[in-house]
C-alpha positions as a printed Julia matrix, in Angstrom:
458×3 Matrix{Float64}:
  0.0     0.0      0.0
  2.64    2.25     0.62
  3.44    1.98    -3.12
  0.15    3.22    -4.45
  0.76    7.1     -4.0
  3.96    6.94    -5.96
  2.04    5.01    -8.62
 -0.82    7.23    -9.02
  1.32    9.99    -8.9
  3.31    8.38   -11.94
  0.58    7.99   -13.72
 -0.67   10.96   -13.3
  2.56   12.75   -14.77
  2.55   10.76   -17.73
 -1.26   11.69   -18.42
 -0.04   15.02   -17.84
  2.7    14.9    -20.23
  0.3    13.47   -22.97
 -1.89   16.12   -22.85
  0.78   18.59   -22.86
  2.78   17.15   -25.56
 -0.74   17.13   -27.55
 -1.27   21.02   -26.99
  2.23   21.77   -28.07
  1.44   18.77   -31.55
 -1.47   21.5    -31.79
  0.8    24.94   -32.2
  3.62   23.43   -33.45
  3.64   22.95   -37.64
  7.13   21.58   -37.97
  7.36   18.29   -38.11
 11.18   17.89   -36.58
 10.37   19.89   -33.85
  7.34   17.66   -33.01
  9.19   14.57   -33.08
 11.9    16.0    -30.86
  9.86   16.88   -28.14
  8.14   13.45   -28.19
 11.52   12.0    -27.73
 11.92   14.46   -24.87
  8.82   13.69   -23.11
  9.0     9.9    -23.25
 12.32   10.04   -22.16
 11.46   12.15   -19.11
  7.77   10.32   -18.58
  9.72    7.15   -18.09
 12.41    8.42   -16.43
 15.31    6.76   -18.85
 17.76    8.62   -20.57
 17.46    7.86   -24.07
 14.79    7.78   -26.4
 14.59    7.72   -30.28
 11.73    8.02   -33.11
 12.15    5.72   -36.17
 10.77    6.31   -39.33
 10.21    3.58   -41.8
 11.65    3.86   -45.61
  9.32    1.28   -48.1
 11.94    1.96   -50.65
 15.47    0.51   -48.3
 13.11   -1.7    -46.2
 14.71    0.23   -43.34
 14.1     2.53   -39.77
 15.78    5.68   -40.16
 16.41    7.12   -36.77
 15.18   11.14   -37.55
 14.84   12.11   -33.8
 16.32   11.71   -30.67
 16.96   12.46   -26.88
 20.05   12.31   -24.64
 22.2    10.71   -27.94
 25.75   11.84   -28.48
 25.98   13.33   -32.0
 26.19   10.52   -35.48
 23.4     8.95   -34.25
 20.15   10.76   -35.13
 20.0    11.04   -39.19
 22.98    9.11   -39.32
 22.01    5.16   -37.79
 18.96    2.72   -39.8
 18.38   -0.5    -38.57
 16.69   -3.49   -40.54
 12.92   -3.57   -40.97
 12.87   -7.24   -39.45
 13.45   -9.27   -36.32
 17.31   -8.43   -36.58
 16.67   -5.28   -33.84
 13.82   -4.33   -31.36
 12.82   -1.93   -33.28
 12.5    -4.09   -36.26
 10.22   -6.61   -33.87
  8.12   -4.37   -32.95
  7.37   -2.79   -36.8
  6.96   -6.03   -38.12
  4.82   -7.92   -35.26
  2.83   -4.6    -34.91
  3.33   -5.32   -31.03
  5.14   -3.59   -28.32
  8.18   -5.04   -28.06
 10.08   -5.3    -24.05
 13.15   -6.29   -24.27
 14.79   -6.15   -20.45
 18.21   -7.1    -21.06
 19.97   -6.61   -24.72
 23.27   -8.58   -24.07
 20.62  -12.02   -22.99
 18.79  -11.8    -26.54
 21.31  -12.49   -28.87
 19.04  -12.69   -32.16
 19.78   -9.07   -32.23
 22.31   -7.72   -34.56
 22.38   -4.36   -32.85
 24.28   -1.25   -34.11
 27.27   -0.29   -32.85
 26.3     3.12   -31.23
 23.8     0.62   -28.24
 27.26   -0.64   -26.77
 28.65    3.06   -27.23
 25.9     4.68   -24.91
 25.68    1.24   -22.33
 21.97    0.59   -23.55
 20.6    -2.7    -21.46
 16.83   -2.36   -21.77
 14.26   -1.21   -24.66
 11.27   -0.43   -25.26
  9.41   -0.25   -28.65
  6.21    0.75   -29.86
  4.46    1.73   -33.65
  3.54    4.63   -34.58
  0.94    4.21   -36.78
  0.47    6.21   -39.99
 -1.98    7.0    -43.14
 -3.68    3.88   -44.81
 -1.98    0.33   -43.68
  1.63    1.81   -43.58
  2.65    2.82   -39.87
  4.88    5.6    -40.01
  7.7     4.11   -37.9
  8.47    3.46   -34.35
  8.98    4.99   -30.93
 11.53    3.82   -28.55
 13.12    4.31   -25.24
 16.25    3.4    -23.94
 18.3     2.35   -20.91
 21.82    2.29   -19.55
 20.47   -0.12   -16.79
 17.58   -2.98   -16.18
 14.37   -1.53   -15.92
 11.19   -3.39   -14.74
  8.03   -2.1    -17.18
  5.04   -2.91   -16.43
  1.87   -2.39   -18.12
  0.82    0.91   -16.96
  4.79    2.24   -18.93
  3.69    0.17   -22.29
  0.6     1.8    -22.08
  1.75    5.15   -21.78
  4.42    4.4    -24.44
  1.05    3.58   -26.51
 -0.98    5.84   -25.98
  1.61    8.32   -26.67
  2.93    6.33   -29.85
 -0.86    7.19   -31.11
 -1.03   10.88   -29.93
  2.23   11.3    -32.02
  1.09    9.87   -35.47
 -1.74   11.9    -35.19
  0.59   15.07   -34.99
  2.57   13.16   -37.34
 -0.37   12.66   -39.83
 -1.35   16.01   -39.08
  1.7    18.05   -39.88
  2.01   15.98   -43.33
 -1.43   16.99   -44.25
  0.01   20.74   -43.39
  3.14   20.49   -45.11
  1.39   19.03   -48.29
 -1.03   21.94   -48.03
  1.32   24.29   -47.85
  3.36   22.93   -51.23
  0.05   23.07   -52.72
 -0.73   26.93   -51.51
  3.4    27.45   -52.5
  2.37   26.17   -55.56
 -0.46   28.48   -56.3
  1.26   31.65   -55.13
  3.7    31.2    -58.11
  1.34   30.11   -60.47
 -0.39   33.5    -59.63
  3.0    35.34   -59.55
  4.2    33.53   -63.19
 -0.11   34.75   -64.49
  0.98   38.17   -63.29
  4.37   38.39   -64.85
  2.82   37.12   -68.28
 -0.05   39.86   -67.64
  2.71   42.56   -67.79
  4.83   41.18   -70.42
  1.3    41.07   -72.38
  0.84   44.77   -71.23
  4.31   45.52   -71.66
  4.23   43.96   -75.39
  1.0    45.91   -76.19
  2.24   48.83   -75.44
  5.37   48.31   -77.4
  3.74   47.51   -80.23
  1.34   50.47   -79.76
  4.14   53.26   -79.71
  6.01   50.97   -82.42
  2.94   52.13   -84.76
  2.82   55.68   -83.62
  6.33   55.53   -84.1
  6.2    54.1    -88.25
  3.0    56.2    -88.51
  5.35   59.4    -87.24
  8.35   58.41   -89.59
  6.18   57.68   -92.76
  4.66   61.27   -92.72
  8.08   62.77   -91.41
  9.73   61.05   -94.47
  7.2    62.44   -97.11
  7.21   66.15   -95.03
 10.81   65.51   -95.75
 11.07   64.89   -99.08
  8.82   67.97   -99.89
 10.6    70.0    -98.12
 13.81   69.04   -99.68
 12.23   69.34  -103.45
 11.62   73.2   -102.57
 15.47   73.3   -100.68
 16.71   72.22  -104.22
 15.36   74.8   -106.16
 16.0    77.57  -103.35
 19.59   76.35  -103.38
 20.19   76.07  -106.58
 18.73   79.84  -107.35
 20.67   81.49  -104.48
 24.17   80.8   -106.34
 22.51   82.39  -109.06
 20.81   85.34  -107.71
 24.17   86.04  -105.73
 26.76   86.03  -108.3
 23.72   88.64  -109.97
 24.15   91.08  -106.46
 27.62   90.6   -106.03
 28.24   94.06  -106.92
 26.11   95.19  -104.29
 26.76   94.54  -100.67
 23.48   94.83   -98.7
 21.8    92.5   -100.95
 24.77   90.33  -101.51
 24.42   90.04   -97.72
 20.99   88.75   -97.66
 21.53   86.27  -100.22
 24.14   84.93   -98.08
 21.6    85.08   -95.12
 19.05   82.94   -97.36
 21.87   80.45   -98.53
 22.74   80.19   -95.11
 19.02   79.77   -93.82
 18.67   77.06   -96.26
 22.04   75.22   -95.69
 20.49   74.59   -92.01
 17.08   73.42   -93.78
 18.82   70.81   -95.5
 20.58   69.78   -92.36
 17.02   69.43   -90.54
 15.77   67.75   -93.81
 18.7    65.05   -93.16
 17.64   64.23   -89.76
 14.14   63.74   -90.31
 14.83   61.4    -92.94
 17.28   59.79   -90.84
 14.65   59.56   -88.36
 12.33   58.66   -91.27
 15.08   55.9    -91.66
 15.66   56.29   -95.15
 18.81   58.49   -94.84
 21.34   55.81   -94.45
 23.72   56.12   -91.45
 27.45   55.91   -91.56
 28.98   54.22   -88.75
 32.38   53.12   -88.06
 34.6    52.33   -85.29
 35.81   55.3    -83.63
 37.19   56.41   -80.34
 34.16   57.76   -78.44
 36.64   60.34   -75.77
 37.67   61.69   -78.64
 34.82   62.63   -79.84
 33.57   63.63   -76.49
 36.63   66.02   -76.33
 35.2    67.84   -79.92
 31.76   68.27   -78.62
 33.15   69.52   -75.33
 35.47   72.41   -77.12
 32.18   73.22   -79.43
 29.87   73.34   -76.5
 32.3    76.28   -73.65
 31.75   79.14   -76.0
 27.83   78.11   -76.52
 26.97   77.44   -72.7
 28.41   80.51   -71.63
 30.77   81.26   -68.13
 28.28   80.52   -65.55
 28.26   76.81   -66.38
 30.91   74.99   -65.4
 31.87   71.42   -67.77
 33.56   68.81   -66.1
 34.7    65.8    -68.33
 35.23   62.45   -66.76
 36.53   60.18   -69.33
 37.35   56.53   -68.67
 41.09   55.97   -69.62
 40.12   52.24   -71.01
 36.77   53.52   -72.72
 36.21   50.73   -75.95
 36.05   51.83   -79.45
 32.86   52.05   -80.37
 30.95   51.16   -83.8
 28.79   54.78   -84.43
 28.46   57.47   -86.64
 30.38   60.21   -85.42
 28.73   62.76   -86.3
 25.61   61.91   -85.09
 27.2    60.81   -80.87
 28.1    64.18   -81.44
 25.33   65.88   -82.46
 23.23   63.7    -79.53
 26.3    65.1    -77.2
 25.64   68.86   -78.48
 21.88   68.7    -78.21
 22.21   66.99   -74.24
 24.14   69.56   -73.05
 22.48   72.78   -74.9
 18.59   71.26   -73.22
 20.84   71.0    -70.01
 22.02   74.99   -70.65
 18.32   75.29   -70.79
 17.32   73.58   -67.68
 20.5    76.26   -65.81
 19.11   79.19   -66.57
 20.95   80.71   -63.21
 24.31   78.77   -64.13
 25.22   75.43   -62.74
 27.62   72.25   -63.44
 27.6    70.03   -66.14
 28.98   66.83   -66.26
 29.9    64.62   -69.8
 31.7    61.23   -68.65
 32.13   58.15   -70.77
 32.69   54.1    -68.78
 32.56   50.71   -70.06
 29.43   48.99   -68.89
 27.92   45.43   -69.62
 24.09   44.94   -70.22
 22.98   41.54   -69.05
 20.21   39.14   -70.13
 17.77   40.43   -67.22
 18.68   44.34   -68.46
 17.96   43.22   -72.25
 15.31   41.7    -71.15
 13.35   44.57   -69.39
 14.08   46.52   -72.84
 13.11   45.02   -76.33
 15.71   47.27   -78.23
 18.24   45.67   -76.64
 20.97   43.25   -77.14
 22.95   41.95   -74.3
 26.99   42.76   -74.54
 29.48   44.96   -73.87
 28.89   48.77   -74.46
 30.49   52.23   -73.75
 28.56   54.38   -71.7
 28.35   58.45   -72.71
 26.66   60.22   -69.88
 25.63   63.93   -69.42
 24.59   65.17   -66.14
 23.57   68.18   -64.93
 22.63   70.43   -61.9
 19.35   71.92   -63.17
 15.85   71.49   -62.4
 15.26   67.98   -63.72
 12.3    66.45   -65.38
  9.24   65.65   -64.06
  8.0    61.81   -63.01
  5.34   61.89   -65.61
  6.96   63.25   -69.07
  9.74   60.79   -68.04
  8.87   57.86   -70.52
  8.48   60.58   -73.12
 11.69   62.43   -73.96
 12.73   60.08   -76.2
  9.62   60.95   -78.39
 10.62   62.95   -81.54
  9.41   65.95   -81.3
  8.33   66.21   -77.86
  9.56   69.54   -75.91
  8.39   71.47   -72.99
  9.42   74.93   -74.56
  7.17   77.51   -74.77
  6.59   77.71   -78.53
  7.89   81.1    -79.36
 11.23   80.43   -76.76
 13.94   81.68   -79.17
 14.08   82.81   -82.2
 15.46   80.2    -83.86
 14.44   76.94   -81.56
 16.41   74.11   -82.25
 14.7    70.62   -82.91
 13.4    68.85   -79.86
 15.78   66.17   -78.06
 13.57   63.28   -78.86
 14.46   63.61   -82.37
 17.82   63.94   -82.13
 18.06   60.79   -79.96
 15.37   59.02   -82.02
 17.51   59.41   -85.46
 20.78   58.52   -82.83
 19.05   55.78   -81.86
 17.81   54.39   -84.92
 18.3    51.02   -86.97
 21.34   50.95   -89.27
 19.51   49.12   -92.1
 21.63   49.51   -94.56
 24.35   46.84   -92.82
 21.6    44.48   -91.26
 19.49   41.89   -92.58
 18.74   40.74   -89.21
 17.2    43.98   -86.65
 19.57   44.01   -84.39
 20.38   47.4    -82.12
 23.5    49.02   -82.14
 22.58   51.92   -79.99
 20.76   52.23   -76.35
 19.93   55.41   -74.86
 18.24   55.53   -71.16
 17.53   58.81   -69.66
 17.54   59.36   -65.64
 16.13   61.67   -63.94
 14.14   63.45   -60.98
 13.17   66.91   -60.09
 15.02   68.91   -57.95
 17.59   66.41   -58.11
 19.18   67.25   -61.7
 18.89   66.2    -64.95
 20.85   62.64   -66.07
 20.72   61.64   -69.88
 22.78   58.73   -70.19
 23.08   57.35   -73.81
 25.07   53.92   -73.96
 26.87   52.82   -77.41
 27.25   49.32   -78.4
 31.44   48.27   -78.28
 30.62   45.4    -80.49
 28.6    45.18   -83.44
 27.74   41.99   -85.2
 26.33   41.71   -88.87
């Protein structure tokens, strides 16, 4: 009699411990973490010092040991032990019993591993853990370093603990397999949305693709025209000036007109370049160089209270271009960044080496990934507003007043647009040879950054 306290009070803890290892199965969603903590809790509910969850593999016939408690390290993920009567483990998965085995060194159908003499283990324990459908899931042990007398109240415990754990087992599958599933969706949702803006992305491609052939078809035929009636004023000027020679004031407007229509012709050029039936003339060239020209054109135009700062790279690539077309796009950067200084300021022309990747081509149709040289212009004015961002490229786009000047020069878009433009002349295959990317913010400067393709294959 003086035994039955201690026994209900053993009892009693290792009810306890079964419902608290059942709240925690609740909470917890990993399945590791579960199966550690039922290896802790046995261990403790029975007071041995070992304790180990096996799980069974159909495919090596075997009992992978993928929890533990008290084991020195090698053991857990490490140690399997035959699916048959060759361990107590194996007894117990294939009888579907709990298997008691008292004293390891007496039973010597065992072929044990070698980590049970490591740790001293005498006496076992083993119970299933049973699983989904007919196949358990593996099996629960405890272990030993001395004899221990079990009696039925400890196998029941070990039981009914054995089938509180393959319900958290069963449980935390069913989670994990949701969660792939839910995983699953989320990208199938994320891959719908990236093909909805590649679709949107495409469509509005193609949409300023047609503006943009609708804009260079009539530009080309404005073009033509225009040069038809630059012929005949050209070739009457010569005419009507060798006539006025003898007299100075109108040999001096004749000049004026020749003059007048010299730059006509120049503007009909670009907007059949633009018009993309003025062929281009590229050829490898040495883009500092060319900087360096633009540069000593530009300090007399921009005036004192701007300040030009060249940062060249010393190993800037020799680029395929037409020269005189980088630096015409140079000239026209830094006379709209004049414009945007009215109160003086710095501006900055710099040239680098750069390398556009696959994931940079691909965020931009017109181009091909490679090595370029970078020409940059920077400077300290006003910037450009968020929303006319994406449109500065646009030929003929400007935010001058109309009558600002007297003699306005042609908006940036179209000088970067004929810059910019297909060499079709030396391709059978459309393939880009120039990039331009403009970067800006306002109140934090202007940045027009044009990029020029080092290599150039036909």
């Amino acid at each position: 009699m003086t035994d039955a306290p201690a026994h209900v009070q053993k009892l009693l803890r290792q009810q306890a411990a079964i419902a608290k290892f059942g709240s925690f199965a609740l909470r917890e969603r990993e399945l590791m973490k579960i199966l550690t903590e039922a290896a802790r809790v046995c261990a403790e509910g029975l007071s041995v010092p070992f304790s180990k969850v096996c799980r069974y593999r159909a495919e090596q016939n075997d009992l992978l040991i993928v929890a533990g408690y008290g084991w020195q390290d090698g053991v857990i993920g490490d140690v399997v032990s035959r699916a048959d009567v060759s361990s107590p483990q194996g007894r117990a998965f294939t009888t579907g019993e709990p298997q008691i085995c008292d004293d390891l060194q007496k039973d010597a159908g065992f072929d044990l591993p070698p980590f049970y003499g490591a740790h001293g283990i005498v006496s076992t324990v083993d119970v299933i853990i049973k699983g989904n459908d007919d196949q358990p899931y593996g099996i629960l042990e405890i272990d030993s370093d001395k004899q221990h007398d079990y009696d039925q109240h400890d196998i029941n415990f070990l039981t009914g603990f054995a089938n509180v754990l393959a319900e958290a087992v069963s449980t935390a599958s069913r989670g994990a397999a949701l969660q792939v599933t839910v995983d699953q969706m989320k990208a199938l949702v994320e891959e719908k949305d990236r093909l909805l803006y590649d679709k949107n992305t495409a469509d509005l491609q193609l949409r300023q693709a047609q503006k943009m052939e609708a804009v260079g078809q009539l530009t080309g035929g404005i073009a033509h025209d225009l040069n038809n009636i630059l012929t005949v004023i050209t070739g009457t000027i010569e005419i009507l000036a060798e006539a006025v020679a003898d007299r100075p004031e109108l040999a001096a407007i004749a000049k004026m007109i020749d003059e007048a229509a010299a730059r006509g012709a120049d503007l009909t050029q670009r907007l059949l370049a633009f018009a993309r039936k003025q062929p281009l003339q590229p050829r490898e060239v040495d883009v500092n160089s060319l900087v360096i020209e633009a540069s000593n054109l530009l300090r007399p135009t921009l005036g004192e209270n701007i300040e030009v700062h060249m940062m060249l790279a010393g190993n800037a690539s020799r680029a395929l271009i037409d020269p005189s077309q980088l630096t015409n796009a140079v000239l026209n950067l830094a006379l709209n960044a004049r414009d945007a200084m009215a109160d003086g300021g710095k501006l900055i022309i710099e040239t680098s080496n750069t390398v556009l990747d696959d994931n940079y081509a691909g965020l931009h149709s017109d181009v091909t990934a490679g090595n370029y040289v970078m020409v940059a212009v920077t400077d300290s004015g006003h910037g450009i507003p968020a929303d006319i961002l994406n449109k500065v490229f646009e030929p003929f786009f400007t935010t001058k007043d109309v009558d600002k000047g007297v003699r306005p020069r042609p908006q940036l878009g179209l000088w970067i647009r004929q810059t910019v433009q297909w060499p079709y002349q030396d391709l059978q295959r459309r393939r880009p040879w120039h990039h331009g990317e403009n970067l800006s913010a306002p109140s934090e400067g202007h940045r027009s950054t044009r990029r020029i393709s080092e290599h150039f294959k036909h």
